[in-house]
N, C-alpha and C positions, 0 to 999 in steps of 0.2 A: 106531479110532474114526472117524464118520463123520465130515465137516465142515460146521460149522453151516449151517445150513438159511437163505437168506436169500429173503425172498419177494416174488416181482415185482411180487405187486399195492401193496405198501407202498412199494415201492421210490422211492427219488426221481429225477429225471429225471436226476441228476448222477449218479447210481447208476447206472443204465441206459445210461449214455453210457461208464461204464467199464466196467459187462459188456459194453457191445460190443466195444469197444475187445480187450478181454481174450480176446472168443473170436476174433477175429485171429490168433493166435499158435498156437490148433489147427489152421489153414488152412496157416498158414507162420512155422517157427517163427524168432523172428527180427524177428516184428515188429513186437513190442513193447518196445521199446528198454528200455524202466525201468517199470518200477511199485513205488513205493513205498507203496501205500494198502493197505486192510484184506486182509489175508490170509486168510479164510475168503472173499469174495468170490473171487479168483482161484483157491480150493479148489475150489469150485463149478461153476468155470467149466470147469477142468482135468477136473473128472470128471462132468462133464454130458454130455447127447447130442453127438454131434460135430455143428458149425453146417454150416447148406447154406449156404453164398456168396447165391442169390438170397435168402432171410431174410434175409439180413442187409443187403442191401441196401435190403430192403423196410423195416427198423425203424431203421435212421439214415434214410431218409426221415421217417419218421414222427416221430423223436427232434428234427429239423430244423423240423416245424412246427409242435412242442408246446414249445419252447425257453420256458420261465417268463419274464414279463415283470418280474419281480419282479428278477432276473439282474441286470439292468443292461446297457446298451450293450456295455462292453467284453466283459465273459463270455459275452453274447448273441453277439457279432460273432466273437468266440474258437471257441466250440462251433458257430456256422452253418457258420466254413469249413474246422474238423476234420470233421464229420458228411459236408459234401457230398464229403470228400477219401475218407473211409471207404465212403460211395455207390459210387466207384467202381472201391476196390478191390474190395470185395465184385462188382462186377461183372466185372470182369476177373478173382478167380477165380471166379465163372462159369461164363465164357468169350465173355462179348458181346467182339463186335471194337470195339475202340475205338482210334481214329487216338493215333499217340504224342501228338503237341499238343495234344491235346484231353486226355489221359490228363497228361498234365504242370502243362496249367493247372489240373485237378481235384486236382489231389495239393499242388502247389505255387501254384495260385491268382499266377502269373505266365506270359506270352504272349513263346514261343522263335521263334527264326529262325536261318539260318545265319549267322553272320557275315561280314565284308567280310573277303575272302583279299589287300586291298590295305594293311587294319589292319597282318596278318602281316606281310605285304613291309618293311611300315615298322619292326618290332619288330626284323625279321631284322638289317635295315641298324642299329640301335642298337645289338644285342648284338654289331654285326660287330665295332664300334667299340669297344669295351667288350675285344672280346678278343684286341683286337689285327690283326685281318685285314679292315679297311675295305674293303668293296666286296667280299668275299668272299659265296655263295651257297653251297644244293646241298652237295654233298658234301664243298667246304672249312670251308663255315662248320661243318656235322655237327661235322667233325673235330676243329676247334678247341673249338667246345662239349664236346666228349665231354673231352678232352684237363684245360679249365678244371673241370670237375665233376670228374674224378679226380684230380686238385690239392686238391679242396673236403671228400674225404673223409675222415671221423673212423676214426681206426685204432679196428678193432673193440674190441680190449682197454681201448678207452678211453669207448666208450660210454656207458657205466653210470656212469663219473664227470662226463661231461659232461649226461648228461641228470638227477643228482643235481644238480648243480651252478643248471643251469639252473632246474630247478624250486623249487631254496629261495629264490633270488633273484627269481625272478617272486611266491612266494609272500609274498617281505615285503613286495615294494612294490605287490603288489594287496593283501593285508590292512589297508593301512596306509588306503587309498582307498573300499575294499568292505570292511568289517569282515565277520568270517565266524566261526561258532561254533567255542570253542578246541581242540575234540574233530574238527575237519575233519579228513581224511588221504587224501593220493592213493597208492596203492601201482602200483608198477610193475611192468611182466612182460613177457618178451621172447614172442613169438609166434613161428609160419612158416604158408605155408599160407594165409594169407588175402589175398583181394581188393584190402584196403585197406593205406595204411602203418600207421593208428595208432586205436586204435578207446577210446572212454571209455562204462567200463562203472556207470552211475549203482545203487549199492547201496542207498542210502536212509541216514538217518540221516548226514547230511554225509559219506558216503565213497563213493569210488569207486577202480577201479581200472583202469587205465591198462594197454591192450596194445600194445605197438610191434612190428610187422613186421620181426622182423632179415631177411627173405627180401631186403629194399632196404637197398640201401647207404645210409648216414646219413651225412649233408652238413653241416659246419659251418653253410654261409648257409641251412638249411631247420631244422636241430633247434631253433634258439628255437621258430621259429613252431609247430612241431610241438606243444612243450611249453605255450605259451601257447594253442595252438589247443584241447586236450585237458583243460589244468586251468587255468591261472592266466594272463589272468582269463576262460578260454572255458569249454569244457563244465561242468568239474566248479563253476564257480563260480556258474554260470549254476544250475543246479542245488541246488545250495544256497541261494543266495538266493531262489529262485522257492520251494522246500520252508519257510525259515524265512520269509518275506514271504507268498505266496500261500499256500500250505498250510497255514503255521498262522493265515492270515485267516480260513479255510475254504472254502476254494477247491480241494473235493475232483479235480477236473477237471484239476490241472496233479498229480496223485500218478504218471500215466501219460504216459508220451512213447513216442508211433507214426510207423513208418518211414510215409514217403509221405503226410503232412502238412503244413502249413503250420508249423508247429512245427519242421522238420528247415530248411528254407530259412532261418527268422530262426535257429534256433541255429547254424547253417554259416558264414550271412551273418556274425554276430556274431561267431562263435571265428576266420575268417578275419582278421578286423578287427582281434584280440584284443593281439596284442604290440605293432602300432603305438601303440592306446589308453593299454598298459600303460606304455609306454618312451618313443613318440611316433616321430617320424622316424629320428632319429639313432638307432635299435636295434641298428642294424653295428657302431656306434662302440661302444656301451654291450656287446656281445656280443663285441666283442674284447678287452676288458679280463676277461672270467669267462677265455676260452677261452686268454690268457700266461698266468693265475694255474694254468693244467690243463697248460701248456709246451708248447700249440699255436700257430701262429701263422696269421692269418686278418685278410684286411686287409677290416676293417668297411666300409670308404665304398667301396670297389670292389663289396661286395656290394650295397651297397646302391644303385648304378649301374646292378649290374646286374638288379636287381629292377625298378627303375624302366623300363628297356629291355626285358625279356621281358614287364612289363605288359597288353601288345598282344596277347597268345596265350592272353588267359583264355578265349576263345570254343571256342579248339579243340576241347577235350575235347566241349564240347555239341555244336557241330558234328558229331563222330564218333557220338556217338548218334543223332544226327537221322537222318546218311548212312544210321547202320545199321537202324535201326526207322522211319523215314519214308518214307526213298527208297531202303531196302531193299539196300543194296552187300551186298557181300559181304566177309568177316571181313580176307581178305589184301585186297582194298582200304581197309579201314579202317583198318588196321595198317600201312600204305606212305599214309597221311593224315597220321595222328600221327608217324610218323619223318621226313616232309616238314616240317610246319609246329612241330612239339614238339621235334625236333631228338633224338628219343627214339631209342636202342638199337632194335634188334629185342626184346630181349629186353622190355626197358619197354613197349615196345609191346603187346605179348604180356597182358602184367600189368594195362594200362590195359582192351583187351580183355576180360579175365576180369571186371571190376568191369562193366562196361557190357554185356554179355549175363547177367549173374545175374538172374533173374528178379525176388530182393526188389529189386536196389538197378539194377536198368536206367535207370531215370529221374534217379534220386540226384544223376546230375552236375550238373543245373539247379538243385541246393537250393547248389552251392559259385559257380557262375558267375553266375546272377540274385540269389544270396545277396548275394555280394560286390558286385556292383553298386546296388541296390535300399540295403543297408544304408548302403556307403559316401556314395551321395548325401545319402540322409538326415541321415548325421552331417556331415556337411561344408556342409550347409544353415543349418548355427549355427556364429557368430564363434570361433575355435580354442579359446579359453579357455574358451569352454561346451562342447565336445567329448565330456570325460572324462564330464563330469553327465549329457550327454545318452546316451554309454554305458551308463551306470547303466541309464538305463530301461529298454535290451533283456534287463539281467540281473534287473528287476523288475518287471518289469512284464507282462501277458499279451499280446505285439504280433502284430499279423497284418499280411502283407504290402499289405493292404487302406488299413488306419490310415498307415502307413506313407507308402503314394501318398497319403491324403487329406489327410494332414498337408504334405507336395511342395507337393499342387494349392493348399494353404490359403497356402502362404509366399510362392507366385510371387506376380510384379506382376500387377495386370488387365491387359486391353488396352486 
């Protein structure tokens, strides 16, 4: 049986913004993160003519300046800076040459630069201190790094009860805060082979499912945040709330989530942010009490020392995309970047590499390092005790990186 027939000229603009969206994923597939909305439309789209890249640039133009005024500000402001993000992938497949910068602020609607390598010096000397070897550099400090992370690591056999563990304890004390439908359910699954450590796969209907990278060794002081980062209270939460709040407002527009949007920076921004929110500061403390009940031992306030000390090195990674698609280095120099200032294996190296030349996700790094900064200011621009609420609204609300700074510019003093 064919699949129902849906017709453009009837169509509504909120229609047409997800068939575009949807013929993305015949270009490269991949990148269309989620879609949760009417399944005869992405029937449609799947067996229609294959899209040309310049069309499709030409009608998110066009989607861009017939945006209904009836919309409202927010959904207005939501769809202008998905469409111009979509503008330019469609052009970059293509194949117009466009500068990474300029490709980064179109996707993520946020402006990169390298970072200060004096930032790092100062990071380095903190973790010296933290691991014991003050004043060490270079190939001591490596050492000692490398030495503390395989101290940090979760014996494999025991994985699967610590990342159980973790996620029913984030799941009670985010339900308790974000109420979430009682049919919610994160399933889990081990992966190999991919780019990333841990990837959250949004199914619709309040589930999703959870792939974790066994290719990387899993770290006590990193699996909270993994878990919080992915489900509780980051992606998958994020997710549900915006499906049961937006979507069922009618808010067709938030059914689909696309890589290389403004969308990927605030959901990064936010699941990065996500187990402080959940737990607050003291998360090492609160993380060392699941991980004696598992007959691990993991001493919480030193991790959490030493988070606050590697602080300093969110730049890098962006950094090594810039070197690589800006100013053009080449692969074993970017790779002897990140084992200088990341303190990374050769082999990690290697694997940060792979994420950062893949064609879908090259840019991607800037949605977790402008993420994280962009959102943190934000939340931290309200008294503590309004924190958790003002969370809330990145998991409800439709925010753009935009709203965000004008909301900054709104709280500072004049001059």
């Amino acid at each position: 049986m064919s699949p129902p027939s849906i017709s453009t000229a009837t169509s509504s603009p909120i229609t047409e913004y997800l068939r575009l969206g949807l013929a993305f994923d015949r270009l490269e597939e991949g990148f269309v993160d989620a879609y949760t909305g009417d399944p005869a439309l992405r029937a449609e789209v799947v067996n229609g003519p294959a899209p040309e890249p310049a069309a499709l640039a030409d009608r998110a133009r066009g989607l861009r300046a017939d945006i209904p005024a009836e919309l409202g500000p927010a959904r207005s402001e939501f769809l202008r800076a998905h469409l111009s993000a979509m503008e330019c992938s469609a052009r970059k497949f293509a194949g117009d040459d466009i500068a990474f910068v300029d490709e980064v602020r179109s996707y993520f609607d946020v402006d990169i630069a390298l970072g200060d390598q004096q930032v790092y010096r100062e990071a380095h000397a903190a973790m010296a201190v933290e691991l014991g070897v003050p004043g060490a550099s270079g190939a001591a400090l490596a050492e000692a790094y490398v030495n503390h992370r395989r101290s940090d690591e979760i014996p494999p056999e025991q994985v699967d009860d610590c990342v159980r563990a973790f996620t029913g304890a984030l799941r009670e004390r985010v339900r308790s805060t974000y109420p979430l439908p009682d049919r919610e359910i994160v399933d889990f699954e081990v992966v190999t082979d991919k780019p990333w450590s841990g990837f959250n796969y949004y199914l619709g209907d309040y589930r999703s499912r959870v792939a974790i990278n066994v290719d990387l060794t899993q770290y006590m002081s990193t699996l909270p945040h993994l878990i919080a980062h992915e489900a509780y209270p980051g992606h998958h939460t994020e997710h549900c709330r915006k499906e049961q709040i937006l979507v069922g407002g009618g808010q067709q527009e938030q059914t689909i989530f696309l890589v290389n949007t403004p969308q990927c920076l605030m959901a990064e921004g936010l699941a990065d942010h996500a187990l402080v929110a959940a737990i607050g500061d003291d998360w090492g403390v609160w993380a060392q009490e699941i991980y004696a009940d598992l007959g691990l031992r993991f001493d919480g306030e030193r991790a959490q020392r030493m988070a606050r000390a590697s602080s300093g090195l969110l730049g890098v990674r962006q950094d090594a995309a810039l070197l690589l698609h800006d100013r053009h280095a080449d692969a074993g120099t970017v790779a002897e970047f990140l084992q200088q200032w990341l303190l990374a294996t050769p082999e990690r190296a290697r694997q940060m590499l792979r994420f950062l030349t893949s064609p879908l996700w090259r840019a991607y790094i800037s949605t977790y390092v402008e993420g994280y900064r962009l959102l943190g200011e934000w939340l931290d621009s309200v008294p503590a005790p309004e924190r958790l609420g003002r969370f809330g609204r990145l998991l409800d609300e439709p925010l753009t990186p935009a709203q965000l700074r004008a909301e900054l510019g709104a709280a500072r003093p004049g001059p």
